[in-house]
MARPA-407099 format. One record per residue (C-alpha): x, y, z. Coordinates in nm, 4 decimals, padded with zeros to 6 digits, m for minus. Layout:
x:X | y:Y | z:Z
...
END
This chain:
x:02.0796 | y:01.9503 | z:m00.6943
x:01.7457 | y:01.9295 | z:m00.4876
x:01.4185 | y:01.9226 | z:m00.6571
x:01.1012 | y:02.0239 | z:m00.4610
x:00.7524 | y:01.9992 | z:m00.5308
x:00.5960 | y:02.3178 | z:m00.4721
x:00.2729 | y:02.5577 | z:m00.4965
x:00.1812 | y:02.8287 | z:m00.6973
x:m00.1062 | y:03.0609 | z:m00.6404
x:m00.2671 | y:03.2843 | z:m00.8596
x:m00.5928 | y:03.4369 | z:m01.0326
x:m00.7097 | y:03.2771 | z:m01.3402
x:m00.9904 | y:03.3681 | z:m01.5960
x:m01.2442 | y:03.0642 | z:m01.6122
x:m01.5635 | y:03.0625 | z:m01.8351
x:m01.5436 | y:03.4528 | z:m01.7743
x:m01.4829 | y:03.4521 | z:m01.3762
x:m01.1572 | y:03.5349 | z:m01.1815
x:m01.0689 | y:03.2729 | z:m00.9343
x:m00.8384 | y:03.1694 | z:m00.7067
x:m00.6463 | y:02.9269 | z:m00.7921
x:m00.3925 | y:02.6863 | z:m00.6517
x:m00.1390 | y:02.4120 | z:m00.8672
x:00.1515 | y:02.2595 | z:m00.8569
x:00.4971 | y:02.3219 | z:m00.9343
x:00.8923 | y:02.1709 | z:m00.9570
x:01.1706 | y:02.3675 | z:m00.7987
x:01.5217 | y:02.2958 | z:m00.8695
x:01.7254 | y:02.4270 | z:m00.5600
x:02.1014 | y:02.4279 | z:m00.6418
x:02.3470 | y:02.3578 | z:m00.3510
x:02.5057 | y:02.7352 | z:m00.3645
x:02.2366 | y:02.9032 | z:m00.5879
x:01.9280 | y:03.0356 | z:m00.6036
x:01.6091 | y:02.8017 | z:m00.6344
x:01.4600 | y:02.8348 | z:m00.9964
x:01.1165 | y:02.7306 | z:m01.1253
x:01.1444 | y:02.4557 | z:m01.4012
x:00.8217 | y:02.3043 | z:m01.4793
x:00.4473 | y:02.4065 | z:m01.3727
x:00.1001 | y:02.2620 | z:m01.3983
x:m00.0449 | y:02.5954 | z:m01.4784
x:00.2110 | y:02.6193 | z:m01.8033
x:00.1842 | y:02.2609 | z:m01.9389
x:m00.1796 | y:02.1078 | z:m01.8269
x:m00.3992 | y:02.4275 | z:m01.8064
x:m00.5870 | y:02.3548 | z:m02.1533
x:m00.5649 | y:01.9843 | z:m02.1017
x:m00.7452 | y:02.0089 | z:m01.7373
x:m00.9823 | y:02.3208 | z:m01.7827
x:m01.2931 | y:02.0871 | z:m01.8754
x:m01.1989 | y:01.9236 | z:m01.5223
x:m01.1792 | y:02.2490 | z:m01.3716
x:m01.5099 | y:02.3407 | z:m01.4795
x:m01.6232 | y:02.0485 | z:m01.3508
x:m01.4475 | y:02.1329 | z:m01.0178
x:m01.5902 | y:02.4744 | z:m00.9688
x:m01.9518 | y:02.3283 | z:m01.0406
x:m01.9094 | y:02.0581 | z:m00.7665
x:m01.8908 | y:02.3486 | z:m00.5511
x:m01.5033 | y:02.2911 | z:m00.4492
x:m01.3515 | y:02.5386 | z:m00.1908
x:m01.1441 | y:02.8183 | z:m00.3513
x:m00.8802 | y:02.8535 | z:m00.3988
x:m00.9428 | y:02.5640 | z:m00.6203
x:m00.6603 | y:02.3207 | z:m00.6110
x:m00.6972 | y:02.1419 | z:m00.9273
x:m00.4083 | y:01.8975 | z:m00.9201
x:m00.2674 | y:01.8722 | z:m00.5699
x:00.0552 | y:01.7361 | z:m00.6219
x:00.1941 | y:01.4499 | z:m00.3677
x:00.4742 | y:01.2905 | z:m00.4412
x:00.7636 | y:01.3679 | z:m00.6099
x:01.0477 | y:01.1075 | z:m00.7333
x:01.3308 | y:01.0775 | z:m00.9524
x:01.3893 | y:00.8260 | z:m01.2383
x:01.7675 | y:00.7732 | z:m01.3019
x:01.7430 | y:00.5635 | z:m01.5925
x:01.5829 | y:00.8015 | z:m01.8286
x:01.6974 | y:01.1785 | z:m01.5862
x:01.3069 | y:01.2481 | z:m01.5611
x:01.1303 | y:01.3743 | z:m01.2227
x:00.7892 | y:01.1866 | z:m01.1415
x:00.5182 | y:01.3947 | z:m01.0159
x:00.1577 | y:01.2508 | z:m00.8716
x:m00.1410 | y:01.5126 | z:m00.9245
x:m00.3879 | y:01.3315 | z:m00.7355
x:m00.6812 | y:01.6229 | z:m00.8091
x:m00.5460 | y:01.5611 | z:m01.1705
x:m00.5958 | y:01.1541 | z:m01.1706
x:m00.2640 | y:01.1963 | z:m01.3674
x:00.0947 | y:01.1050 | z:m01.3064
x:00.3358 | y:01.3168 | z:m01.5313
x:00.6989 | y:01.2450 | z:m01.6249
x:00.9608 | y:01.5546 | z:m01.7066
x:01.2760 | y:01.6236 | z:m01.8191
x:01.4819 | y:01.6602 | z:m01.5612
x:01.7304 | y:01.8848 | z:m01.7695
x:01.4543 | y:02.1462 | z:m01.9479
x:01.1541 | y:02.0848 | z:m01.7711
x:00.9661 | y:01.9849 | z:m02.0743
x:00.6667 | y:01.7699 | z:m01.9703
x:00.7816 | y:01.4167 | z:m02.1398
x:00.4421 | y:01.2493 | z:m02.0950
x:00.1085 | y:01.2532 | z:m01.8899
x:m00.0523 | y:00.9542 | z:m01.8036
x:m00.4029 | y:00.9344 | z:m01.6813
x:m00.6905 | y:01.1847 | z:m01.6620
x:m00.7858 | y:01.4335 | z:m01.9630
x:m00.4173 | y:01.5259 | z:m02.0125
x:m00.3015 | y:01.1678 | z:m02.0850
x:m00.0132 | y:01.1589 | z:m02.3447
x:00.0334 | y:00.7648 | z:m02.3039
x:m00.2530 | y:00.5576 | z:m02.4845
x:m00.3437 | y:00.2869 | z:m02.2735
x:m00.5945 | y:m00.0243 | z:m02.4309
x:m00.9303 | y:m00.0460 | z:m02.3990
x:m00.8998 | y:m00.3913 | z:m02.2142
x:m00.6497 | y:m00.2582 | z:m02.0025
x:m00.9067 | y:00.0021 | z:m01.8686
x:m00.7736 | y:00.2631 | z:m01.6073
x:m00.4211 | y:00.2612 | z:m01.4668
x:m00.4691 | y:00.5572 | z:m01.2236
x:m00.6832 | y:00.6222 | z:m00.9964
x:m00.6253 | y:00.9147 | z:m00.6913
x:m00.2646 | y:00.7932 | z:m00.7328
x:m00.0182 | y:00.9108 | z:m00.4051
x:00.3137 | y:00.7816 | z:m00.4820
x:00.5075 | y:00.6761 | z:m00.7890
x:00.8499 | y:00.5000 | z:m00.8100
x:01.0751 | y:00.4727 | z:m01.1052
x:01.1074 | y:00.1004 | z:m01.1641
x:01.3088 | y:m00.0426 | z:m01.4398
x:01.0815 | y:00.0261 | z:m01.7918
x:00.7649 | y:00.0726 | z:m01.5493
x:00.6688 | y:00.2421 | z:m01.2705
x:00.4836 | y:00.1808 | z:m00.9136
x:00.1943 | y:00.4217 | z:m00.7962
x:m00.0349 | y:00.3796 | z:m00.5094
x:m00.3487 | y:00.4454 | z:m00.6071
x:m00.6109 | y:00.5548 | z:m00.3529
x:m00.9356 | y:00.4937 | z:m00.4993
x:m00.9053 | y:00.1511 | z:m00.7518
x:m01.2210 | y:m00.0455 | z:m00.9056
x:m01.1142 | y:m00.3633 | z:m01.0260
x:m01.3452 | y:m00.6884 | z:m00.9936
x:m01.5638 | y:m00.4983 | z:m00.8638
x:m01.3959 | y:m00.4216 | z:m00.5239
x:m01.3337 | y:00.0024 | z:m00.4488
x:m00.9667 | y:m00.0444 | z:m00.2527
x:m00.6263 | y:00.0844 | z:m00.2717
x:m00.3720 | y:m00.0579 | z:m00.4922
x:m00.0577 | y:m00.1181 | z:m00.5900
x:00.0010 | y:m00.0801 | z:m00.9423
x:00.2679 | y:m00.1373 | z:m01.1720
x:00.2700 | y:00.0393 | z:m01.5125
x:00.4856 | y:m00.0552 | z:m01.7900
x:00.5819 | y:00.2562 | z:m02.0229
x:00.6583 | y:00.2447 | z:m02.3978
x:00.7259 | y:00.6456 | z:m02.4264
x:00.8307 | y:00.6248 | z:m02.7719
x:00.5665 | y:00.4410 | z:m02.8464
x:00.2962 | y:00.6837 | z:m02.6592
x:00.1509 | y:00.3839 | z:m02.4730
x:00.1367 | y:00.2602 | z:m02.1479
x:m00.0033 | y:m00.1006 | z:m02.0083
x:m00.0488 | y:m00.2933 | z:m01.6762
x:00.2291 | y:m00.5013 | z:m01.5510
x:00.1866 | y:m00.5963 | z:m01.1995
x:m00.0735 | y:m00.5061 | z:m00.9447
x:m00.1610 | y:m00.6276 | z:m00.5654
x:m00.3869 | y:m00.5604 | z:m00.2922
x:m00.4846 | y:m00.6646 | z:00.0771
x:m00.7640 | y:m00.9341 | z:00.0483
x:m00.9973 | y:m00.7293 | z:00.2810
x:m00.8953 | y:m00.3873 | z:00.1498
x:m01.0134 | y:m00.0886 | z:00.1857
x:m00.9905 | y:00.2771 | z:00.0019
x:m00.8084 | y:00.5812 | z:00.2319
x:m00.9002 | y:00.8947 | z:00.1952
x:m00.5913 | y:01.0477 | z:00.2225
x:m00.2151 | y:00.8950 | z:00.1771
x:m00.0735 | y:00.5699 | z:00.1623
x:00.2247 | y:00.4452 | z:m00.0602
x:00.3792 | y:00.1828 | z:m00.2469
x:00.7315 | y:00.0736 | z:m00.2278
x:00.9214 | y:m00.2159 | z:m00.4541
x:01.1979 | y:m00.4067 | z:m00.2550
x:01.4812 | y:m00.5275 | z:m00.4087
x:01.3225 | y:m00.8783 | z:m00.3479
x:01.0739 | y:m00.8041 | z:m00.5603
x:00.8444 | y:m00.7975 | z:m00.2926
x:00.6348 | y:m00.4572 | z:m00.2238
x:00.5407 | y:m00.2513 | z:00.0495
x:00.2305 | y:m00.1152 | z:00.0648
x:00.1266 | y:00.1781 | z:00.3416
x:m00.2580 | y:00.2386 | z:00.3540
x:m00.2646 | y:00.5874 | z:00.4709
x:m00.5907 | y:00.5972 | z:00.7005
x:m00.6747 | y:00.2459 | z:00.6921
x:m00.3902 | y:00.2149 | z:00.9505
x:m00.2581 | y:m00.0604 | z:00.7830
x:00.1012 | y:m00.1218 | z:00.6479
x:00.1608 | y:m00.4498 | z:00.4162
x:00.4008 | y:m00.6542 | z:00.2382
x:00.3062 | y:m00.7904 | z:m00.1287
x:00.4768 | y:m01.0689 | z:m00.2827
x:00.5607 | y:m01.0737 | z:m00.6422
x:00.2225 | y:m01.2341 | z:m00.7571
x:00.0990 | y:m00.9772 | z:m00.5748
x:m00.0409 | y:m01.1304 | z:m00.2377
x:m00.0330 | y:m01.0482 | z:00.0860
x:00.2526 | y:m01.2147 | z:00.3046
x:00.1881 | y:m00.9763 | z:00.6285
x:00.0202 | y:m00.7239 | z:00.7769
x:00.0675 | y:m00.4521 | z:01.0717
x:m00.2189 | y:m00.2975 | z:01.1572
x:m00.2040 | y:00.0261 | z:01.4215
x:m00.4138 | y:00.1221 | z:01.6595
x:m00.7344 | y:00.3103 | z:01.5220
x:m00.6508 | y:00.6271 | z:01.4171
x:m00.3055 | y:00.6060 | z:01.3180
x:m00.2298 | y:00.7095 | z:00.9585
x:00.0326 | y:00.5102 | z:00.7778
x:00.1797 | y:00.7802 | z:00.5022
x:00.4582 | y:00.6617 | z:00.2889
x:00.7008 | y:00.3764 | z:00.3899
x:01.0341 | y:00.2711 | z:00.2020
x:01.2606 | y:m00.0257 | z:00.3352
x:01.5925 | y:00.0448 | z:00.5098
x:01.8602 | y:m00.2640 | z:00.4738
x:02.0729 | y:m00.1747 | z:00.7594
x:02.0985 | y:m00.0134 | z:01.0748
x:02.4440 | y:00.0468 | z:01.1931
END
């Protein structure tokens, strides 16, 4: 079975308006069948979201309004749940891989996963997510911490049956920088992690305490993605 993350587009009634809108959905796609819808945004986050699509439409965002813009879209073996990044959203969302029930939501206003107050945020414009063992590993785009604005790395440790979520890991380039668009983060078997900074041009490795070992940076202009780590070439 292949799972894709798709679009869906459609006219919604908001505050009394019709408009255009545009969010994200999960697509199973059999080997020798036909694909089949098995979760949406629209179904499980509309009520959850529609303050931040309010807020959307009065920032004057282009229609049709994309409201979560999914990214990335991962699998987590240990528990059969697909991982989904809604970067619009601020929210990273586990489901059942079986049923398509939405298991949790962390981040944003549709947060399922309580997260304490001295923890503060643990998702910020996030672009990737990897299933890591009782945790997981998002890049997020836009992260204040220390007051520095710069993209991170970020390990989050789950408790789902315990609804709550905390920080486990994080790292960052000393001299970083926040993309705009893209970027990744990748855990090696090491333990180290690979970090790609989408427009910054820059593509890093991380060791466990979360510091910088190297760096490549490109020539201006080049946009580093997503990056995972190959073992072999043969």
């Amino acid at each position: 079975m292949t799972y894709l993350l798709g679009h869906e587009t459609y006219e919604a009634d908001v505050d009394g308006e019709s408009i255009a809108m545009v969010s994200d959905t999960v697509i199973a796609l059999p080997v020798d069948g036909e694909p089949v819808e098995i979760w949406s945004a629209r179904e499980s986050l509309w009520d959850d979201l529609y303050p931040v699509i309010l807020q959307m439409l009065e920032q004057g965002q282009e229609r049709p309004l994309d409201w979560t813009h999914g990214t990335t879209i991962a699998f987590d073996e240990r528990n059969d749940r697909l991982l989904v990044t809604l970067t619009k959203a601020n929210s990273v969302v586990g489901i059942n891989r079986l049923t398509g029930v939405t298991s949790w939501v962390l981040g944003g206003n549709a947060s399922t996963l309580t997260v304490g107050v001295e923890q503060g945020t643990l998702v910020a414009v996030p672009h990737s997510i990897q299933a890591l063992d009782g945790s997981v590993l998002l890049f997020n785009q836009q992260f204040d911490r220390d007051g520095e604005h710069c993209g991170e790395a970020t390990e989050v440790a789950l408790d789902v049956p315990d609804s709550s979520a905390s920080l486990a890991w994080w790292g960052r380039e000393p001299d970083c920088g926040a993309p705009d668009i893209m970027g990744s983060a990748y855990r090696m078997l090491d333990g180290g992690t690979l970090m790609a900074g989408g427009t910054l041009g820059r593509l890093s490795w991380l060791d466990t305490q979360g510091e910088q070992v190297w760096r490549l940076e490109a020539e201006l202009g080049t946009t580093f993605g997503g990056t995972s780590h190959v073992a072999d070439f043969h």
